[in-house]
Structure formats: structure tokens, C-alpha cells
N, C-alpha and C positions, 0 to 999 in steps of 0.2 A: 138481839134486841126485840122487847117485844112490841106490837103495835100500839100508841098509845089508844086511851079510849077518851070518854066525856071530858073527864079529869084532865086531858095531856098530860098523863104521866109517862116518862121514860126509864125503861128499866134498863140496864145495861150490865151484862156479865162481866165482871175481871177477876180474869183467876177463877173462874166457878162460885163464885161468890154473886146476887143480885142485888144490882143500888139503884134504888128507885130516885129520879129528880122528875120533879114535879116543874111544868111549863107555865111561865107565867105570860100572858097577851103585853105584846111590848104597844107600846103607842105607835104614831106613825112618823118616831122622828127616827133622823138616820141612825145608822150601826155603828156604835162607839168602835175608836181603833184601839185596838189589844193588843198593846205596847209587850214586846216578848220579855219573858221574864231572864231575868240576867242568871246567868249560870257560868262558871268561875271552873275551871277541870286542875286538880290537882296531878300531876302525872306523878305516879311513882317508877322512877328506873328500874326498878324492882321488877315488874312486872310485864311480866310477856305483853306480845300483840293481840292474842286471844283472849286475855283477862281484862285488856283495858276495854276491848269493844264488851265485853260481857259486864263491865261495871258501868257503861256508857250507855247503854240498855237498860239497866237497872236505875239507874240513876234518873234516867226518861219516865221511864213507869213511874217511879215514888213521886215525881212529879204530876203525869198524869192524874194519880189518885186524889189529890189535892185542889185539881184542878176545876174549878166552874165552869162548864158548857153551858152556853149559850147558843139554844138553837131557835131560827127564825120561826116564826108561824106557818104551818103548810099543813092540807089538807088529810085525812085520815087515809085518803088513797095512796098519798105520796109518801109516809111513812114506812121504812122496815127493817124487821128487826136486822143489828150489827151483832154478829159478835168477833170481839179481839183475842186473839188466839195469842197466847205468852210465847216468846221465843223458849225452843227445845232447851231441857236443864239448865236456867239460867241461875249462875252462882253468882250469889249474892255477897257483897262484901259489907266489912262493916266501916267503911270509908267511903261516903258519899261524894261525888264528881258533879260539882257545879259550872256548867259551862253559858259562856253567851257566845257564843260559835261554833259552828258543826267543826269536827276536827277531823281530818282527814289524815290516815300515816301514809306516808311515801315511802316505799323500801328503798334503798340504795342499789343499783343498780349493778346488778351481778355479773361482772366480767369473764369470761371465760380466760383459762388461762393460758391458751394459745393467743389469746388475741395479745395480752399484757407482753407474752413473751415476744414477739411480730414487732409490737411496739418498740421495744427497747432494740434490739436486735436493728429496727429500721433506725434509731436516733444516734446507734453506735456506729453503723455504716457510714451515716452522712457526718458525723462528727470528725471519723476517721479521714472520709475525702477530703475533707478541708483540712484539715492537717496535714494532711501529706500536700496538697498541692501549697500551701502557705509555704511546707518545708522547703520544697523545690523552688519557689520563686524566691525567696529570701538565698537559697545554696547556687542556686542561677546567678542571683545579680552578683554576691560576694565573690562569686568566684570568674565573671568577664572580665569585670574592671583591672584587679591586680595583672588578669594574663594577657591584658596591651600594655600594661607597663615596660616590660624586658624590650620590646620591640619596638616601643621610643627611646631606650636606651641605647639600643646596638645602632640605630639609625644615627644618633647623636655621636656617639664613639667612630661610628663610620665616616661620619663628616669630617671628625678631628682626624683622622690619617693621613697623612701626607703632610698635613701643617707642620710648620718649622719650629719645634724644640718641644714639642708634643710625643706621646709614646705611642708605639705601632699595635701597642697590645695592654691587656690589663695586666697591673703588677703579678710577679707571683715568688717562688721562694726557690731560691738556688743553693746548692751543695757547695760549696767552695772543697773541692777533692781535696784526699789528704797528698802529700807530696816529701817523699822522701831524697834525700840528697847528701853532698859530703864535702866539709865545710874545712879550710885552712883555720885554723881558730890560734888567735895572740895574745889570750888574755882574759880575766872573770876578774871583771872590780865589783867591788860592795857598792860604789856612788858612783854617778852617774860623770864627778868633775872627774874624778880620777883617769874615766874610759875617754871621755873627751882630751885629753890630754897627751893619751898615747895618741890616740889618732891623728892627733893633728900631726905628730912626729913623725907616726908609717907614712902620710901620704905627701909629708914633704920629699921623701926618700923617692917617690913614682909607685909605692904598692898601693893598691886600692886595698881598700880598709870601711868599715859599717858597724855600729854599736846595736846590737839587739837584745830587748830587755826580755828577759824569761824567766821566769818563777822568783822573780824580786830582783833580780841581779844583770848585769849589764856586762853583756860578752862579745869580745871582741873581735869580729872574723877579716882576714885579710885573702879571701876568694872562694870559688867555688870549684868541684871535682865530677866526675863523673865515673867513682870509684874511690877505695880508701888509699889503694897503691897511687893513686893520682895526687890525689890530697898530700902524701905523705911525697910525692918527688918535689912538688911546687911549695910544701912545708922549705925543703931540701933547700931550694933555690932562694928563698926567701931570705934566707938565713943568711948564705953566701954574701948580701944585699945588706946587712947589718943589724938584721930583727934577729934578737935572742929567742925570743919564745913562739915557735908557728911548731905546733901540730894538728894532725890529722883526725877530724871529729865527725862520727854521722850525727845527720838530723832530721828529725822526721815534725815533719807540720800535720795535724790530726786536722781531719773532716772537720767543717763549719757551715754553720746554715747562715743564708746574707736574704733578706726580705725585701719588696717592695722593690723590684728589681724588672726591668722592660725581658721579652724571649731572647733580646739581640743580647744585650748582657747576661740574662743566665746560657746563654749556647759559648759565647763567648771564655765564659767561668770554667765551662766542663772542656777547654780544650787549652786549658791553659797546662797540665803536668806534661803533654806531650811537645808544646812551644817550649817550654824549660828546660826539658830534659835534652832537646837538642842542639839550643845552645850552650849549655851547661860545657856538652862534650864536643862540640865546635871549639869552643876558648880553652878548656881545661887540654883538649887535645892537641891544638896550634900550641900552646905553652910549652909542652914537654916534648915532642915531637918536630915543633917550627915550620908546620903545616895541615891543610887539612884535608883528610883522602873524599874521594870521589863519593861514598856512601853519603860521606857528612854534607857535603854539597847537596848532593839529590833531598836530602832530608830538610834541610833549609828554604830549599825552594818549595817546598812542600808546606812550609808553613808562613807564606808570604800571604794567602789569601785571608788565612787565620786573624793576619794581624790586621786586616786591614777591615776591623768589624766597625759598622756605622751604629749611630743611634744611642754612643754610652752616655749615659748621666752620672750613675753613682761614681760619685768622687773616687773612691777607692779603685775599684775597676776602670775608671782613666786613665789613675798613677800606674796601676797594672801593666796595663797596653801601652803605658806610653814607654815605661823602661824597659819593656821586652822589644820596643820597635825601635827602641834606639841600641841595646844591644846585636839586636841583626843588624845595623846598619854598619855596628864597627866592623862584626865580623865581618862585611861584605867590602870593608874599606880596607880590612886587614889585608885580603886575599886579590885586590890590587896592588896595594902598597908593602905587603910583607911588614910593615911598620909595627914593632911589638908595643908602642904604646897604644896602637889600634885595640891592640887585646887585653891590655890591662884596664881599657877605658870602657870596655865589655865586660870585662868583669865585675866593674864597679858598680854598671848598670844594673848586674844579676841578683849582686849585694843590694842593691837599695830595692831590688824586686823584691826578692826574700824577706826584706825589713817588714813593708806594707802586708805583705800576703802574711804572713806570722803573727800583725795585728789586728788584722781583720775579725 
């Protein structure tokens, strides 16, 4: 810029080019305020960071050029020259950028990617702690609670033992053994009046007699053996006695399973073919023989404590124990009294044993 002279003219360089404005003496009222001229910025996404300051620049200039200065009055000393240097290679566009506000870019703020990775890595740790401790206290409580349940049960069961018509123990499932034996047999009716019929006949006569219904059909035994040669002597004597039809038949009772049953009645159940079997050949042997040796004795006494089991319920194993305790009691009557209807009234016990244990 160069000094003005008489004139105050002011020259000013832009761009290498010289524009002379001539000063005019302002009066002495105040300096008007120069309201900034509104300018409007079109941003194109288009264009980089470097293009928009480079057309934001340009955009200033072609303003400037336009623009009226207004400079105050000041003395020839206080004047000197300006000059306005263009920013380096400024590309020019041909889209002008009207702004009424300076615009400033902000970059987004560049993450390093340890840090991003740190991050997640730290939000997956603590995501995972709580879940695991969430699991454990929800598999904690579900799983206290049920395991005092058993232990106010056994307490409550324990209380009930000893109580009168109560069970000693929890139910469970018994074997009813199979039981093989050899049977006086007098008869196979199709109906049931028929078998009732004779029987009433045999045990007018003194022979014990029992209807057992098997595989549809109702047969009729008048004792029991302890062998087929036994069967087939006491067959012999029957006869003698006025029964036409007694022979000598095995039979065999197959394994059954009985439920819902106290330990006193299933220990009970598993000693029942050895109680049988010794009375069986107690009676069957005083019959043919008309006494009973010393072995059969020992073996008798041997099953005295058997019979004398506490705590039955199930109806079926009552009738059980009760006809097996009244047949030892004939034989025990017998072997006082020699009385052979002692043994035939054992017998008949043995028969109605067999009836029940065959329906079970």
C-alpha cells in the first residue's frame, strides 16, 4: 500500500493488480456499525477437507473485492503501505460459498485400535461376571430348598414308627416265590356248581377237599404230598374211603410280584416255600407212615419263629400266615393226640393255603 498523498488516495495491491480509493473527510459524527454481510456455505459431500477451506478462501476474496473500505482520517505519518499476499495456489471453483458464520471442521476422533479392542474385551469380562454369579445364585437357591425337603420327611416317617397300625417302613415290591408241590386231585369241572357239589360230598366223608380255579376251569384237590409216590399212596387210601376218582398230580405255582407291601410282609413272603414244604411232609408223612420222625420235628420247630411275623396288612398275606399257623398247630395237636383227624384238618389248612397263594 502505498502512502496516500494531498489527494488521500489509497492504493492497494490484490493479486498484483493496483486499486486506487480515494478518501473522503468524514464529518465528526460517529462510525456507522457494518452490519456483516450474510453469507450462506453450501457444503458439497463431494468434496474433501482441503477443497472446502480452499473454496472458503476464495469465496472471502471475491468478497473482499467488492467490498468498500472505509478508513478513518489519520495523519500522513500514520499511514503504510499494506500489501495482501493471496494464499499459495488457491483453486478456484466455480461454485461460490456464501457463509454468515465462520465454519469450523471437527475430525472425528481417531481411535486407536487397541484401545476399541481393551474396550470390548473389558465389557465382555464384566458381562460374563455377572452372569456367572447371577447363575450360581439362582443354582444355589433352587438347589437348598428341595435338599431339606427329604429330611422333614424321614423326620415325619420317623415319628410315625412305633404307632399302632402304621408301617415300619416305606412300601415296596415283593416276589411271591414260585412253589412247587404234589396234589391228590378228584376232579376238573367246566362250572363252578358242579365242583361245589362234589365237595360238599368228599368232606361229608372226613376227606379234606379245596376247588382251585386254573386256566378257566375249577379242579378239585382232596390234599397235599410231599412227593408223587405220596400222592399216589394217600390217592390209594382215599379210595378205600369211597371217592372214585383221587390221583396223583404235580403243581407248580410260578413267581409273582405283590406291591405296596411293609419289609415285615415282603421277609415274611420269601420264607413262605420253606414253611410249606415242611408241613407239606409233616401231614403227608404222619398219613402214610402214622407218625412223624425226629428230622420233621427239628424242622418244625424251626419254623415257629417264621410264623410268628408282626406288622401284616395286606389281606392276602394274613390269610397266608394265618392257614399256615393253624396248620402247625394241628400237626402239633396231632403228635399229642395221635388223632388222624388232627391231620386231615391240616391238610385242609394246606389246601386253602394253596387256594389263596395260586390267586395272588
Amino acid at each position: 500500500m502505498d502512502k496516500p498523498k494531498n489527494g488521500h488516495t489509497i492504493t492497494i495491491k490484490l493479486n498484483g493488480d493496483n486499486k486506487k480509493f480515494k478518501e473522503e473527510r468524514q464529518n465528526s459524527e460517529p462510525e456507522p456499525i457494518i452490519e456483516p454481510i450474510p453469507r450462506v456455505i453450501k457444503i458439497d459431500p463431494v468434496l474433501s477437507e482441503s477443497d472446502t477451506k480452499e473454496e472458503t478462501a476464495a469465496a472471502q476474496e471475491s468478497v473482499d473485492e467488492s467490498f468498500d473500505w472505509i478508513i478513518p482520517e489519520s495523519s500522513e505519518d500514520d499511514m503504510e503501505a499494506y500489501k495482501i499476499v493471496p494464499p499459495k495456489s488457491p483453486k478456484k471453483s466455480s461454485n461460490k460459498i456464501i457463509t454468515s458464520f465462520s465454519f469450523k471442521n471437527k475430525k472425528k476422533p481417531n481411535w486407536p485400535i487397541t484401545q476399541i479392542i481393551s474396550t470390548v474385551v473389558f465389557a465382555v469380562l464384566i458381562g460374563t461376571t455377572i452372569g456367572v454369579f447371577m447363575y450360581k445364585l439362582v443354582f444355589t437357591e433352587s438347589t437348598i430348598n428341595p435338599a431339606s425337603l427329604p429330611a422333614v420327611v424321614e423326620e415325619e416317617q420317623d415319628d410315625k414308627k412305633g404307632e399302632p397300625g402304621s408301617k415300619d417302613s416305606k412300601a415296596v415290591t415283593a416276589a411271591v416265590p414260585e412253589l412247587s408241590t404234589y396234589m391228590i386231585q378228584g376232579g376238573v369241572f367246566s362250572s363252578e356248581e358242579g365242583a361245589s357239589e362234589t365237595l360238599n360230598e368228599v368232606k361229608e366223608s372226613g376227606i379234606p377237599a379245596q376247588i382251585i380255579q386254573m386256566d378257566g376251569k375249577h379242579y378239585l384237590f382232596f390234599g397235599v404230598a410231599d412227593s408223587i409216590e405220596t400222592a399216589k399212596s394217600i390217592g390209594t387210601q382215599y379210595k378205600g374211603n369211597g371217592v372214585d376218582d383221587a390221583f396223583a398230580k404235580p403243581l407248580l405255582i410260578k413267581e409273582k410280584q405283590i406291591s405296596e407291601l411293609s419289609e415285615s410282609e415282603k421277609s415274611f413272603i420269601e420264607t413262605i416255600p420253606t414253611i410249606y414244604q415242611t408241613l407239606s411232609n409233616a401231614t403227608s408223612g404222619a398219613i402214610t407212615s402214622k407218625s412223624i420222625s425226629e428230622e420233621t420235628t427239628k424242622a418244625l420247630m424251626g419254623i415257629e419263629a417264621q410264623l410268628k411275623a408282626n406288622g401284616l396288612k395286606n389281606d392276602n398275606v394274613k390269610k397266608l400266615n394265618a392257614e399256615l399257623t393253624s396248620a402247625n398247630d394241628k400237626v402239633k395237636a396231632y403228635q399229642k393226640s395221635k388223632n388222624k383227624k388232627d391231620l386231615s384238618e391240616a391238610q385242609q389248612h394246606l389246601l386253602n393255603f394253596l387256594s389263596v397263594y395260586y390267586s395272588m
